[in-house]
N, C-alpha and C positions, 0 to 999 in steps of 0.2 A: 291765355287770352291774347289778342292782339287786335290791335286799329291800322283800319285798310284804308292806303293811301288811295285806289283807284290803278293797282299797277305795283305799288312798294306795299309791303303789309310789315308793317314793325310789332315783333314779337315783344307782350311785355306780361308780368307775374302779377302785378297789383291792381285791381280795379280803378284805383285812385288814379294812375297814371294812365292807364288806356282812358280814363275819360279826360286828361289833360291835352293827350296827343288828340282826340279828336276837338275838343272846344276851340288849340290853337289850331287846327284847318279851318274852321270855321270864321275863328276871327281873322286869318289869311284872305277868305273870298269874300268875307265882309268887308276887307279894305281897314282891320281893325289891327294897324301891323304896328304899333307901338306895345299893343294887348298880346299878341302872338307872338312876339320877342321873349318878352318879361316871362310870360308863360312858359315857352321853351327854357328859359334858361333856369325855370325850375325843373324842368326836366330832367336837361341833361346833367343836374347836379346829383342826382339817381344812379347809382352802377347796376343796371340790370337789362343792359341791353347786350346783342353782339357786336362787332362792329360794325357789322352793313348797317344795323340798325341805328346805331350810335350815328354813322355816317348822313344815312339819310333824316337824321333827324337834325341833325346838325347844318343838312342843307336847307330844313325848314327852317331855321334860323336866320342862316343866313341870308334866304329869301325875305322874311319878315326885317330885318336889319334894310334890306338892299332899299326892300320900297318905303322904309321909315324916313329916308334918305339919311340912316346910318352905315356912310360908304366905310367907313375905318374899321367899324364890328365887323360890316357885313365879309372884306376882305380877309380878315384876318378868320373869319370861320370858314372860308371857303380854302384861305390857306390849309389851317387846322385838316380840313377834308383831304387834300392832296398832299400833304406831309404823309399822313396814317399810312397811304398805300403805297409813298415814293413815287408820287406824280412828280418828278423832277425835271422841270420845265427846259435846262440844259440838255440835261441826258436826251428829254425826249425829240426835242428838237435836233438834234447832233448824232441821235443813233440811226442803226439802218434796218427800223421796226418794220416790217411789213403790212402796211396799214391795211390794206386790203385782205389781208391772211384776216388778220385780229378783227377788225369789225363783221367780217363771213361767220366769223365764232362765236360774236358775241350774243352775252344771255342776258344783256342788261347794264353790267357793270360797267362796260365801256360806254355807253353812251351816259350813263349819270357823270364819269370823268367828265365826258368832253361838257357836260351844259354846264358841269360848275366850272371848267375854264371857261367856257363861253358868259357866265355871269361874271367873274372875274373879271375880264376881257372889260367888259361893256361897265363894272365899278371902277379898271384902273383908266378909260377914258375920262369916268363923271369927275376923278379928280388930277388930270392934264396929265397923267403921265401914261404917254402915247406908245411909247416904248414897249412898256409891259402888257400894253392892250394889244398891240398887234404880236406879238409872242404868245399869250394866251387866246388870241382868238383863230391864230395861225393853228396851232396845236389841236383847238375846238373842231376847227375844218376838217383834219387829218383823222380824226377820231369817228365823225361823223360818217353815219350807215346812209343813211337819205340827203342826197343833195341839195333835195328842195329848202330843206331844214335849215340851211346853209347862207340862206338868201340875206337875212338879215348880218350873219357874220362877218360876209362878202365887206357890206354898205358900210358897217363902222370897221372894217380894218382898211377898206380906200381910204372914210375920212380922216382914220386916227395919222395913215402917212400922207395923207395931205397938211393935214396941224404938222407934222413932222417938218415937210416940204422933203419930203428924202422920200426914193423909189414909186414916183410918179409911173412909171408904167405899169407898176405890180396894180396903184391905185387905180389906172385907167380899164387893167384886165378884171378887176374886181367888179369896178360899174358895169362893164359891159357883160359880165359873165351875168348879169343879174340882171341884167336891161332887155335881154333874150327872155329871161325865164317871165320877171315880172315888171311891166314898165309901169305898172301902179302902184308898186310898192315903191321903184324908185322917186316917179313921179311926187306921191304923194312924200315919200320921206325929207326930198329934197325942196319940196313946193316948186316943181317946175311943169310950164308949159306944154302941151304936147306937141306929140312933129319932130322932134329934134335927135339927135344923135351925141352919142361922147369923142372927143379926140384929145390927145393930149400936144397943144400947140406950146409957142414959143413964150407965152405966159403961164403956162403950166394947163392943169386940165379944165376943159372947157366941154361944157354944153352949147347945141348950137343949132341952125337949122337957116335958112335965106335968111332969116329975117331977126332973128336972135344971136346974141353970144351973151353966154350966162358961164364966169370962170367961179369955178370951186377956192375959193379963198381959205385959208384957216377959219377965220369968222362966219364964211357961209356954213360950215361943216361940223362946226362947234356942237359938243353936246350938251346939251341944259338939263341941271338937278332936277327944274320943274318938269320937264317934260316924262318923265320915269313913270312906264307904266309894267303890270305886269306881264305885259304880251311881251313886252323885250327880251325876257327871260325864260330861256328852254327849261327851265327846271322848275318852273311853275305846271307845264304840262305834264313832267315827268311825277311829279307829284300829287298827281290826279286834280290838280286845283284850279283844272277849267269848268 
């Protein structure tokens, strides 16, 4: 038997469990993510999966963790997911992978890597450590087949090295590489004005236009536990749980 994500299809032997795996989908689009945690983590207490499977179930976890605003579970299973394959965030960063070979190849697997660094990314902001957000969402970008996809990773790795106050111009090509594609998303993410343009002046980076100057502070850029929803997360789509 097996329960079909919409895209992932997790093969499973026992009745009992294919209807576990689908009820926690269920409570995932319900918004019932303290029930779809608990639920999974009877799952995965089962050995009868492969590993992709093990994997992707594991990202339903820690999808269900992320938006409980269980950032420390949700981490540590998305770790758990890039330990398994040797996603080694050094290596990958440092080595001279051919991003573009690898994603022209890919059947899937890469891009479930990059969303769970991409949920990473955007859990080690929710809890200040800026550092490891821009390493995993750098990585996220690298990985990524569609650009467009990209848009949102752009906005929190400017704001994570704006909180930083370190490589202001990486921040400033981020906004604007995004501000070309979509100025609604920036617009609306940042609550700013329209009209305006990015520059990065002698107080650091700055929105502005005649009549405005609007500078990007750490506290303007800051990310809020409340605000967590499941569109932030590429691996909610990957999971058929639009």
């Amino acid at each position: 038997m097996c329960a079909s994500l919409n895209g992932t299809v997790i093969q499973v032997a026992d009745p009992s469990l294919e209807e576990k795996l689908l009820q926690a989908r269920l409570f995932l689009q319900q918004a019932r993510y303290k029930q779809a945690a608990r639920l999974l983590d009877s799952v995965l207490d089962q050995q009868f999966m492969s590993l992709v499977d093990h994997l992707h179930t594991l990202a339903q976890r820690a999808l269900a963790n992320a938006l409980w605003k269980k950032t420390d579970r949700a981490i540590n299973d998305a770790s758990q997911i890039l330990n398994a394959v040797r996603a080694d965030i050094d290596d990958l960063i440092h080595s001279e992978i051919d991003w573009d070979y690898e994603k022209s190849e890919d059947i899937g697997h890469l891009r479930f890597l990059a969303d769970v660094f991409q949920m990473r990314g955007i859990l080690h902001r929710l809890q200040k450590d800026q550092r490891r957000a821009v390493e995993d969402l750098t990585i996220s970008i690298y990985m990524t087949r569609q650009g467009q996809d990209n848009q949102l990773s752009h906005l929190l790795r400017a704001a994570a090295l704006i909180e930083l106050e370190d490589c202001l111009e990486q921040a400033l090509a981020d906004l604007q590489h995004v501000w070309l594609e979509n100025q609604t998303l920036v617009r609306e993410w940042f609550d700013l004005p329209e009209h305006g343009e990015f520059s990065l002046l002698e107080r650091g980076v700055c929105y502005h236009s005649d009549t405005i100057q609007i500078y990007f502070k750490p506290e303007k850029v800051r990310l809020r536990l409340n605000r967590v929803t499941p569109q932030w997360f590429r691996i909610y789509g990957f999971l058929g749980l639009e």
